[in-house]
N, CA, C and O atoms as CSV, one atom per row, in Angstrom:
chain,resi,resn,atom,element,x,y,z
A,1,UNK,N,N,24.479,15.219,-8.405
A,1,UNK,CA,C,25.675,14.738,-7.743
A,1,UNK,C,C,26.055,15.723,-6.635
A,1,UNK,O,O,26.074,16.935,-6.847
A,2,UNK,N,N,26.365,15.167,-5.416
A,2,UNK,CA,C,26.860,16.439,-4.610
A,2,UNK,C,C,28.497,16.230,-4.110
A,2,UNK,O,O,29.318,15.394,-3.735
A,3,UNK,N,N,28.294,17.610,-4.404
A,3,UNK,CA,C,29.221,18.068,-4.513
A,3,UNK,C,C,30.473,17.991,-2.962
A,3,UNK,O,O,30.022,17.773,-1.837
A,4,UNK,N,N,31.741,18.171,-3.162
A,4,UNK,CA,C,32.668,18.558,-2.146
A,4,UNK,C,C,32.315,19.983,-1.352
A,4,UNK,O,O,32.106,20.125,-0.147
A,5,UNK,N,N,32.315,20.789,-2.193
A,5,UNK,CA,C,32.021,22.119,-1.855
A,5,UNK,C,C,30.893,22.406,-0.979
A,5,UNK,O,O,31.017,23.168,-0.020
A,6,UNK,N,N,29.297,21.564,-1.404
A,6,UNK,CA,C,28.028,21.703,-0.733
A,6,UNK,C,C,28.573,20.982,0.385
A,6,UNK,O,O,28.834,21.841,1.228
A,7,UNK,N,N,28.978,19.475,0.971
A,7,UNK,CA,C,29.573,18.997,1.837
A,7,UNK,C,C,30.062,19.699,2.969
A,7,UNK,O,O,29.796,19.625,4.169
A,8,UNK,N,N,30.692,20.265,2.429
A,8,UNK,CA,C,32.000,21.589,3.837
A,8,UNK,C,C,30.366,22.952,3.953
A,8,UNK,O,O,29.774,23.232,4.995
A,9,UNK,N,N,30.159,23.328,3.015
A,9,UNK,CA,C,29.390,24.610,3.546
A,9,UNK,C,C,28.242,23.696,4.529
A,9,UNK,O,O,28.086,24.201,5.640
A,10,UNK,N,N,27.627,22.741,4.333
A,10,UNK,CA,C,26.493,22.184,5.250
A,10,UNK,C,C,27.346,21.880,6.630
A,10,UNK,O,O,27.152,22.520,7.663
A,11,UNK,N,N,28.452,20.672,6.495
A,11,UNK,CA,C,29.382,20.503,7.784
A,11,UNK,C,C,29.544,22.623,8.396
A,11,UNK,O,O,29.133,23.012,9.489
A,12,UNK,N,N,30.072,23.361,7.560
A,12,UNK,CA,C,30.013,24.509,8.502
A,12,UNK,C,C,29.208,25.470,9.196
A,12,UNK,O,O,29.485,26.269,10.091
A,13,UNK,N,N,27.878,25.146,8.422
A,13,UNK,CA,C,26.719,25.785,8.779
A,13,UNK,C,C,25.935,25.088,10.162
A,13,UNK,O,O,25.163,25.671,10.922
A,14,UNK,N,N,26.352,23.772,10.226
A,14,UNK,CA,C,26.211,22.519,11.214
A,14,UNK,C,C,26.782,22.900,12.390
A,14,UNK,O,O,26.375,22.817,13.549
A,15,UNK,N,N,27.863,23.362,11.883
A,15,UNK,CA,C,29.167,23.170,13.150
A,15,UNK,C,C,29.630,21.888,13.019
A,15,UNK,O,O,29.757,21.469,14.169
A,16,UNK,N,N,29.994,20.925,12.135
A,16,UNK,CA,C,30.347,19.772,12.174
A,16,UNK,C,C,32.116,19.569,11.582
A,16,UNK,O,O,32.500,19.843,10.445
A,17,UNK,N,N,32.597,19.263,12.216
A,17,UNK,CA,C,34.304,18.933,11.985
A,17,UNK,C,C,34.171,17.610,11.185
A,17,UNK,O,O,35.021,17.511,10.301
A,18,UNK,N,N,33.603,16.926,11.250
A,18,UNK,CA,C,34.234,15.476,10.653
A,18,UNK,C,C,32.757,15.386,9.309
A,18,UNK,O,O,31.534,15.251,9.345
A,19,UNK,N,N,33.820,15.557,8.263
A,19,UNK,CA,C,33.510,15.704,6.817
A,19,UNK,C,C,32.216,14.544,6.232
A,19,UNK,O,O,31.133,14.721,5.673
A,20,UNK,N,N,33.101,13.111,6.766
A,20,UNK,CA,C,32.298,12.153,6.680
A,20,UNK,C,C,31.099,12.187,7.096
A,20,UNK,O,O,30.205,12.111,6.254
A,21,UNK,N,N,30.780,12.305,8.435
A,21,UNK,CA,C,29.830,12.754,9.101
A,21,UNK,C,C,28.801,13.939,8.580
A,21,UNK,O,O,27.747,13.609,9.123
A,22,UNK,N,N,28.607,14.818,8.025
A,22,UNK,CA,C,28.195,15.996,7.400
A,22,UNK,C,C,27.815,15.306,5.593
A,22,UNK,O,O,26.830,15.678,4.955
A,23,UNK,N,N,28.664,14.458,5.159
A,23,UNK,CA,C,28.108,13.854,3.659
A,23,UNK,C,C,27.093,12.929,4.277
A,23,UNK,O,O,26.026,13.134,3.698
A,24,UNK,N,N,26.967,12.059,5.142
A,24,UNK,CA,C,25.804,10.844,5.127
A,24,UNK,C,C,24.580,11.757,6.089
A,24,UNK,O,O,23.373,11.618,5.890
A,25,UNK,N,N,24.981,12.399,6.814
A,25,UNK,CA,C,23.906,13.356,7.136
A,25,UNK,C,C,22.854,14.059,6.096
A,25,UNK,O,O,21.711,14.482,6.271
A,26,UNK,N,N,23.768,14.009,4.850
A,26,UNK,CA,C,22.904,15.092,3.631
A,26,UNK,C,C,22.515,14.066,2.860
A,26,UNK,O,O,21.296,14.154,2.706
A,27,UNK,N,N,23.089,12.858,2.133
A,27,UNK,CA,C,22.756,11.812,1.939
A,27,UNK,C,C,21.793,11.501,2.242
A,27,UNK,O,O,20.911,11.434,1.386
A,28,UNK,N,N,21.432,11.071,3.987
A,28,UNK,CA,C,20.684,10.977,4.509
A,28,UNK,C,C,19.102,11.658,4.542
A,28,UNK,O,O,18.039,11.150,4.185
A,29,UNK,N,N,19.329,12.734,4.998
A,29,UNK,CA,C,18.342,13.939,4.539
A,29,UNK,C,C,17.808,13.752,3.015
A,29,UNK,O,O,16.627,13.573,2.719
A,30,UNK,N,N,18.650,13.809,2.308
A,30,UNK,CA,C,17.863,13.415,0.659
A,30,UNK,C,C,17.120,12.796,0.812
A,30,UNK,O,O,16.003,13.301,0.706
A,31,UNK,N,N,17.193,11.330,1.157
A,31,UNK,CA,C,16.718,10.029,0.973
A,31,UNK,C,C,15.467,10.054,1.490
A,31,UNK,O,O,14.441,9.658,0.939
A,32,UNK,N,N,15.619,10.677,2.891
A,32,UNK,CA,C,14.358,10.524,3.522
A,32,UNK,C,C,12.993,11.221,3.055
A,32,UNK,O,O,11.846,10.876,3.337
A,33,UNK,N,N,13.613,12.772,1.911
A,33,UNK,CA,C,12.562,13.681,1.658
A,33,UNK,C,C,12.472,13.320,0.182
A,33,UNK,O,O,11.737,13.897,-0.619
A,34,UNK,N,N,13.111,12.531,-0.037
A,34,UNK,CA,C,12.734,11.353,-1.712
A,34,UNK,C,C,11.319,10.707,-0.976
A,34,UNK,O,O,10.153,11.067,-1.140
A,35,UNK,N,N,11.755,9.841,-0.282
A,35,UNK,CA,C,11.161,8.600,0.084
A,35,UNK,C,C,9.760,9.308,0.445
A,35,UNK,O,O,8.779,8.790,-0.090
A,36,UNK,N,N,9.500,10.549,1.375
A,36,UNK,CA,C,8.327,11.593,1.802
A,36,UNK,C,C,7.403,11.925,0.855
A,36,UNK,O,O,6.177,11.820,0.827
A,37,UNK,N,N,8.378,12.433,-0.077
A,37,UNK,CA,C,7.619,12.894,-1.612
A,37,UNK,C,C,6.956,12.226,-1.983
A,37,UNK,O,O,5.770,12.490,-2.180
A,38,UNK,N,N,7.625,10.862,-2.259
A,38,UNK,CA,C,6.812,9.976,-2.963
A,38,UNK,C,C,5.619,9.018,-2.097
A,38,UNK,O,O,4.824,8.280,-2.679
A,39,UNK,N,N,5.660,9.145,-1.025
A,39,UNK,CA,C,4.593,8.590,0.020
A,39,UNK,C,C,5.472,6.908,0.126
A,39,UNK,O,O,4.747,5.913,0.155
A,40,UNK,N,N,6.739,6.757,0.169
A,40,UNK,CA,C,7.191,5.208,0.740
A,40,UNK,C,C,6.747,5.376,1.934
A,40,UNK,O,O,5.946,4.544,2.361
A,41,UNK,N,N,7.114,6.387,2.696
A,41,UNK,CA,C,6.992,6.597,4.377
A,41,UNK,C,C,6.126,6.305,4.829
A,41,UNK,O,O,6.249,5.552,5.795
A,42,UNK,N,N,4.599,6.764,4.360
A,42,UNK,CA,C,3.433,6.007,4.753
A,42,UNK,C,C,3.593,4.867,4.739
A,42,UNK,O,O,2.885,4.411,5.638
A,43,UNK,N,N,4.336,3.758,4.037
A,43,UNK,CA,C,3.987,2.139,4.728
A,43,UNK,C,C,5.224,1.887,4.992
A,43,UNK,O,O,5.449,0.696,4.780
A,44,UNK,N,N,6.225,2.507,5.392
A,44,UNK,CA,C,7.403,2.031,5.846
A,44,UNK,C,C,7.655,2.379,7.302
A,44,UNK,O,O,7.700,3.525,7.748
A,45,UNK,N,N,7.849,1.001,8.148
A,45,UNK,CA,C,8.571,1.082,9.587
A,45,UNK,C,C,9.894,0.664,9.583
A,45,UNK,O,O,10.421,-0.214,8.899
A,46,UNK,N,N,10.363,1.386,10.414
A,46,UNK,CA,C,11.783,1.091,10.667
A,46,UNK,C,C,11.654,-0.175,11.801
A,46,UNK,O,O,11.196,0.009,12.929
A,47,UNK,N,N,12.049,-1.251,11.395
A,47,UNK,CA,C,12.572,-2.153,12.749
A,47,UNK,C,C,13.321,-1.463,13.941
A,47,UNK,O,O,14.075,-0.491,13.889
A,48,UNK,N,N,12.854,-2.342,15.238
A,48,UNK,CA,C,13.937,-1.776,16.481
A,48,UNK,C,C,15.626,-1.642,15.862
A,48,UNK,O,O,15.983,-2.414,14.972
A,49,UNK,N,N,16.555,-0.638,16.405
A,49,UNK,CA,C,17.841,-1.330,16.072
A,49,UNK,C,C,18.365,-0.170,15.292
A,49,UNK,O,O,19.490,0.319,15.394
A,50,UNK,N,N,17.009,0.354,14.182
A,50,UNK,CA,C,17.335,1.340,13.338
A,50,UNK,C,C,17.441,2.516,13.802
A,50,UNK,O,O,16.568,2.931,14.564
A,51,UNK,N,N,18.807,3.513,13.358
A,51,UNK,CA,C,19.126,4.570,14.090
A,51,UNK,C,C,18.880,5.439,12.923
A,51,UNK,O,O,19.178,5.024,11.804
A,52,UNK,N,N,18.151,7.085,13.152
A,52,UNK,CA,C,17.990,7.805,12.430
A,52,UNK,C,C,18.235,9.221,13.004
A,52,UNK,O,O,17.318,9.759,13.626
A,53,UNK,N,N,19.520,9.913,12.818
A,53,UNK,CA,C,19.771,11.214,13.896
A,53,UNK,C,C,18.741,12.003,13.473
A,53,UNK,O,O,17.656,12.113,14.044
A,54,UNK,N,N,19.091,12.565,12.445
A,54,UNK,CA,C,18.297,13.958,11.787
A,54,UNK,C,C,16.541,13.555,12.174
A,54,UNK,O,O,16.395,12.344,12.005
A,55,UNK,N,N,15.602,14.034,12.499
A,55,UNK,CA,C,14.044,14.052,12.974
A,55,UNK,C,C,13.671,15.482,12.196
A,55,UNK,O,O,14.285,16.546,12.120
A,56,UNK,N,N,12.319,15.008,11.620
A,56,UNK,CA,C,11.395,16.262,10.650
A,56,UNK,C,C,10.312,15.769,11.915
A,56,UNK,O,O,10.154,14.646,12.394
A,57,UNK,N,N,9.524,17.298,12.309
A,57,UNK,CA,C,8.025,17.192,12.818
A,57,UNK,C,C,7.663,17.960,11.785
A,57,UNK,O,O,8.198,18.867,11.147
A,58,UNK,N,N,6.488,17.317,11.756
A,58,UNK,CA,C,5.156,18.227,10.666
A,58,UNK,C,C,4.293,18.816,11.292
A,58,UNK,O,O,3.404,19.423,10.695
């Protein structure tokens, strides 16, 4: 579960003011290095339309 506390230290380490913004960012980030782990990513495309801020190069 994450936490309030992890939330604000990532938003401050970011530089990010808006709280909301800084939880779906990490949210975000999870999901994608779930989805990596387990190899979804290899057959998954994102349709046009789909917005993804955060970018990993390998």
């Amino acid at each position: 579960m994450l936490t309030q506390a992890q939330v604000q230290r990532y938003a401050s380490d970011a530089g990010l003011r808006d709280i909301l913004i800084a939880e779906k960012e990490v949210v975000l980030t999870f999901l994608l290095q779930l989805l990596s782990e387990r190899g979804v990513l290899d057959r998954l495309a994102f349709k046009g339309g789909s917005r993804l801020d955060p970018i990993a190069i390998e």
